[in-house]
C-alpha positions as CSV (number, residue, x, y, z in Angstrom):
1,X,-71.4,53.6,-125.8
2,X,-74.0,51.9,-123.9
3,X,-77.3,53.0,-124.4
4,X,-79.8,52.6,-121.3
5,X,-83.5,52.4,-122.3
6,X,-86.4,53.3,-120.4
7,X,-90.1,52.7,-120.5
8,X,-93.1,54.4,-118.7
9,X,-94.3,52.4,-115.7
10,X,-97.6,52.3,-117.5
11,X,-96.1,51.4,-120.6
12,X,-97.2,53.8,-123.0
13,X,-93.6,54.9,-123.7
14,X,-90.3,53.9,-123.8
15,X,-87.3,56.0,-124.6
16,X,-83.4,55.5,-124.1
17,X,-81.7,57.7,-121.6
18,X,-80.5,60.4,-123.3
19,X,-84.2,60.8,-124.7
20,X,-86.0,61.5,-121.3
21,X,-87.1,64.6,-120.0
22,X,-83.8,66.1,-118.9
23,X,-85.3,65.9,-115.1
24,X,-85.9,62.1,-115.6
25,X,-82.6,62.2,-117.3
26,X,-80.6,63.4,-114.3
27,X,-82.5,60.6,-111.8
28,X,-81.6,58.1,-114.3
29,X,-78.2,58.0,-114.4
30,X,-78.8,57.4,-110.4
31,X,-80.6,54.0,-110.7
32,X,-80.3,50.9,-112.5
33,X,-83.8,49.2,-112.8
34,X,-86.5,51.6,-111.9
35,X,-87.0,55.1,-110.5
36,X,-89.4,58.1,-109.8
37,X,-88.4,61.6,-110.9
38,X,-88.6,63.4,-107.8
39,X,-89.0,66.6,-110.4
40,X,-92.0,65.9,-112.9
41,X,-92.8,62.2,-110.7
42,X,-92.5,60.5,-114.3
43,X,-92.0,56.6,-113.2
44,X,-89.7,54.6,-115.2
45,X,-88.5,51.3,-115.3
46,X,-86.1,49.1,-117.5
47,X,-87.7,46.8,-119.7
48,X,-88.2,43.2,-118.8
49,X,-86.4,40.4,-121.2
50,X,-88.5,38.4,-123.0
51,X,-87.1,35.4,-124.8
52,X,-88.7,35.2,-128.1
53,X,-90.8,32.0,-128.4
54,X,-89.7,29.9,-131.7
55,X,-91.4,30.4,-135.1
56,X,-93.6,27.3,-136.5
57,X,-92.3,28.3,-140.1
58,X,-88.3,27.9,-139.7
59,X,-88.4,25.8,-136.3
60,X,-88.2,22.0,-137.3
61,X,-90.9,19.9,-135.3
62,X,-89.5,16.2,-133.3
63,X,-91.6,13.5,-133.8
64,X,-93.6,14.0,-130.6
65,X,-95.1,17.0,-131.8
66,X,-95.7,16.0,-135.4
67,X,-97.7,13.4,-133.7
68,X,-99.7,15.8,-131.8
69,X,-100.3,17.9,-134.5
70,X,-103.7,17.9,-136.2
């Protein structure tokens, strides 16, 4: 099963599908990267990808940076 998520256009929430109001629910299934209920008026979008920036503690420097380093 592929579970679609969904977050608020203002960001305060973000729910999978099956989770939304069951008016936003029923747009949903209708669009793939954004929509406005045309029930409640609830605007939802899919969330962005973000690709994770690397971690200083397991990410092994090259010599340029070590030289930059303080």
């Amino acid at each position: 099963m592929n579970r679609r998520f969904w977050t608020a256009a203002l960001g305060e929430e973000a729910l999978y599908e099956e989770d939304l109001p069951d008016c936003c629910e029923r747009s949903a299934k209708s669009f793939d990267s954004s929509f406005e209920c045309p029930v409640c008026g609830a605007a939802w979008q899919a969330p962005l990808y973000v690709e994770p920036e690397e971690c200083a503690f397991t990410e092994r420097a090259n010599d340029a940076q070590r030289k930059g380093a303080a």
